[in-house]
N, C-alpha and C positions, 0 to 999 in steps of 0.2 A: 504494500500500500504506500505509494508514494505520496511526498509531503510535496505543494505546492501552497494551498492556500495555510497563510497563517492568519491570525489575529490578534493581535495584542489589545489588552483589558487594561486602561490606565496611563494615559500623555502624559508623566508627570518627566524630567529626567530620565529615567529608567525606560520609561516607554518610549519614551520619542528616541529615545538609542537606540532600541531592542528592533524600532522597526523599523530605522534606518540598515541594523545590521539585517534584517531578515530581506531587505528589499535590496542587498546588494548579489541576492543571486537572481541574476536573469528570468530563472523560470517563476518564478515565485509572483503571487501575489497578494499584497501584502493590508490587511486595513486596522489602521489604531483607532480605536473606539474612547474618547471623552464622553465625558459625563455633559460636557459641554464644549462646543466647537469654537464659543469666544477664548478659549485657551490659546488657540491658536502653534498648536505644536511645532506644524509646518517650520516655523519661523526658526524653532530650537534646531531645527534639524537640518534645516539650510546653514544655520550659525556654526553647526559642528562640519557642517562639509565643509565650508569656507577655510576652515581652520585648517584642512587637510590637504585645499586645494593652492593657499597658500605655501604650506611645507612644502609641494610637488609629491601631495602622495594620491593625486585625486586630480583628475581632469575638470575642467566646467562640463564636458559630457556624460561622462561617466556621473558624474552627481543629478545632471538633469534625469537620469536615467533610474536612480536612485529612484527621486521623490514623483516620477512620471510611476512607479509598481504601487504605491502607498497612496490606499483611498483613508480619507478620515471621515469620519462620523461619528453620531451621539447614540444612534439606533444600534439594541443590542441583538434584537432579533435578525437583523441584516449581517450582522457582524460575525455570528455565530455558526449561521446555519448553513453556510457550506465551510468550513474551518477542517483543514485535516490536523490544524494545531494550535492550539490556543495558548498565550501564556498569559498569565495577568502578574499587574505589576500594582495592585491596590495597597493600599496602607498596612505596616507589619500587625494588622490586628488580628487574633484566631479566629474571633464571628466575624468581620467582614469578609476573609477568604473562605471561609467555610459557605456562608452564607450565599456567594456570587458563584461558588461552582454549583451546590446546591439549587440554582435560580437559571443556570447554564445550560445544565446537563437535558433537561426536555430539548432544548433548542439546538442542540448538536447532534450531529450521525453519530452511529453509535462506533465508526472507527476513531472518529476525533480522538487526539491525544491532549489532556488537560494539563497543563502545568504551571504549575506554581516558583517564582521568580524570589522566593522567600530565602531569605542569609542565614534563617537560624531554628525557623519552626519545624514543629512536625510536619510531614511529610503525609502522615498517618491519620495524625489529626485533621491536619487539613482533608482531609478526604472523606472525613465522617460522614458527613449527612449525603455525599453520593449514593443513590444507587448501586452503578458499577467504578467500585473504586479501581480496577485493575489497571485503568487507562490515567490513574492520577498521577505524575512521576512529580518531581521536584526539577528545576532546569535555573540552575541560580549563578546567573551573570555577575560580572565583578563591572562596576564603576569604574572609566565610560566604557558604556559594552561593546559600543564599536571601535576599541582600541584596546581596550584585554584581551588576549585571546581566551582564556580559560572559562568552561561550563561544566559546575557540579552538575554531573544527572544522578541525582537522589532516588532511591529504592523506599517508598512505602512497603510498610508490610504488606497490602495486597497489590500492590505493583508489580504487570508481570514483566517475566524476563521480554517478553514482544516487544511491548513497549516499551521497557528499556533500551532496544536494539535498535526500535526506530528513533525515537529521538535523540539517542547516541552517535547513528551513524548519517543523519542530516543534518547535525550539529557542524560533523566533521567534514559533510559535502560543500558547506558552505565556509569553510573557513576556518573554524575554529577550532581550539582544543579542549573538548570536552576530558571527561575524568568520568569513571563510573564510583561513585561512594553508595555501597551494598549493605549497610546498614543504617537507619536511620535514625542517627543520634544529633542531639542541639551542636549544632556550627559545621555539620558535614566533616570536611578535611581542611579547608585553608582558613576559614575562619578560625578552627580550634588552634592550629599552626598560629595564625595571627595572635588571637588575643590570650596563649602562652607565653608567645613574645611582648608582649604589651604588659602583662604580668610583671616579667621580669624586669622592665625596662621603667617603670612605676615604683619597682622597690626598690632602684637604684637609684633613682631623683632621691624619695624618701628615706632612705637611711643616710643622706649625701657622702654616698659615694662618688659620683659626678654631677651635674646638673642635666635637664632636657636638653640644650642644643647639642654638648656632646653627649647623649646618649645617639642622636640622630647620627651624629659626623662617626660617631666606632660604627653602626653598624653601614650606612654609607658609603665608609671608604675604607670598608672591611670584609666581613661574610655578604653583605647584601651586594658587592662586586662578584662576588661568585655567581650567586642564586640563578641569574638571568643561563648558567651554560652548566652548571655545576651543581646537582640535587643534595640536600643536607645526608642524605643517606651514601649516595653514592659519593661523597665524599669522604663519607666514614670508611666507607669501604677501599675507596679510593687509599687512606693512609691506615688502614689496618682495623679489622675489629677487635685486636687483642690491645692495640693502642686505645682505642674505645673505650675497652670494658673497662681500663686503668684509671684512664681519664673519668666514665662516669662512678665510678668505684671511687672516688674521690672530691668531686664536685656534686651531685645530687645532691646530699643534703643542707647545703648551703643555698641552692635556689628556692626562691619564695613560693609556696605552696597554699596561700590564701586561697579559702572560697568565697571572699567577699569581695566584693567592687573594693578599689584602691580608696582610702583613707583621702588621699590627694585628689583623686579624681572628684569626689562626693563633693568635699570641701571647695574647691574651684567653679563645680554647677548650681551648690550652694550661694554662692557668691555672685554667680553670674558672670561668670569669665568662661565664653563657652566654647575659645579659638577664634578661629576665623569669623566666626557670626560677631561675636565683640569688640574681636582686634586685642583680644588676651585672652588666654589660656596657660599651657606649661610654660608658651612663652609670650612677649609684644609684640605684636605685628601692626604694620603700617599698613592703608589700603593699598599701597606702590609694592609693599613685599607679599601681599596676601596675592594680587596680581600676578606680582613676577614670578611667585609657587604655582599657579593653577596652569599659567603660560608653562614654564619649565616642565613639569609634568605632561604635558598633554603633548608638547614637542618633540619630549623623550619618547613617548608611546607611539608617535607617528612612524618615528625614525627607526628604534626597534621591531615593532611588528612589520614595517616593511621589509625588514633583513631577515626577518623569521620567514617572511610569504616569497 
């Protein structure tokens, strides 16, 4: 059952990505459904071609080409009902998503594939009040989706391996690099990766052992030089697992093992210091350096994913 029609539930950021990325394979046709059409997505999603078409990684045709596959509308019954793939990208709430597949599922064929675009829920959960949950998978994009390569395709417990297969391997027709995570636990794989790291890098501000800008600059122009060609395992492996066991034979129990939100973290949202949204957080940011971060990042990701493709 081949995947053509998709449909994205949600213009927000995330959607207006997701159907930018879905509309960059030719055959595909693709429609993002708002709740409202004065949103005006369009706009977001010419702004991120632009961005692309300036670096040279993106034609002005190839982008018209883009946003010529991408119909938008407010109508969900149109939106749905020929879909061989739906993702939705709604608010991280468990009854909103519950709820919108719940309200979906009449209005779709019964091959349609549901997926939920969710960083950290169940998988399972999310599928509750379906009927046939088998075709509910989890497909959770990383921020901008059309410049990450990476899609967890998350396993519900009644999710079958079919559906796995298929949106595994249209993920990968189109570009990207999907990951299969076969059990479905809170943060999938990169997220729990992440915010271990984040953990540790929290209890290092607060016992001051460094401060946050170099926390950023050791892993910077350090391990995170490797990450992009060099996996933290096969690295292990790479210098020995008998070196390994020595090293973690040694270090584990000095890493921080809290199960609670960072002391620091609490205290700073407490405050009202929420990053970039305030212009302080771990650190001060000017609006000219909150700029030159978003520019940097996204100029990096043009340039690497083009040398990955």
């Amino acid at each position: 059952m081949e995947i053509k029609n998709v449909t994205i539930l949600g213009s927000g950021l995330m959607g207006s990505g997701l159907a930018q990325v879905f509309a960059m394979d030719e055959d595909a046709k693709v429609i993002l459904r708002s709740r409202s059409l004065k949103a005006e997505p369009q706009k977001e999603i010419r702004a991120n071609l632009e961005i692309m078409i300036t670096r040279g990684a993106m034609t002005e045709e190839k982008a018209q080409g883009i946003l010529s596959r991408i119909t938008f509308t407010d109508n969900m019954e149109m939106a749905c009902k020929d879909a061989d793939l739906i993702v939705e990208c709604v608010p991280e709430v468990m009854d909103i998503k519950q709820d919108l597949f719940r309200d979906i599922e009449p209005l779709c064929k019964p091959t349609c594939i549901l997926a939920t675009n969710t960083s950290v829920m169940s998988i399972t959960e999310i599928a509750s009040k379906c009927k046939d949950k088998t075709r509910v998978v989890g497909a959770h994009f990383w921020n901008p989706p059309y410049l990450i390569p990476l899609v967890e395709v998350v396993k519900g417990d009644e999710t079958t391996d079919e559906t796995m297969a298929r949106t595994y391997d249209y993920l990968k027709k189109i570009g990207k690099k999907p990951v299969k995570c076969m059990k479905d636990v809170p943060g999938f794989i990169a997220n729990r990766l992440q915010h271990a790291i984040w953990r540790e890098a929290l209890s290092i501000v607060e016992n001051g052992i460094a401060d946050a800008a170099t926390v950023d600059e050791a892993l910077r122009f350090g391990p995170g030089l490797r990450w992009p060609v060099l996996g933290i395992l096969e690295n292990a492996d790479m210098i020995g697992l008998d070196l390994s066991l020595n090293i973690q034979r040694y270090i584990v129990k000095y890493l921080e093992d809290s199960h609670e939100p960072s002391a620091l973290l609490q205290s700073l949202v407490e405050k009202g210091d929420l990053g970039f949204k305030t212009g302080k957080g771990y650190q001060d940011w000017t609006p000219e350096q909150i700029s030159a971060s978003n520019k940097r990042l996204r100029e990096y990701l043009i340039d690497v994913t083009r040398e990955l493709n």
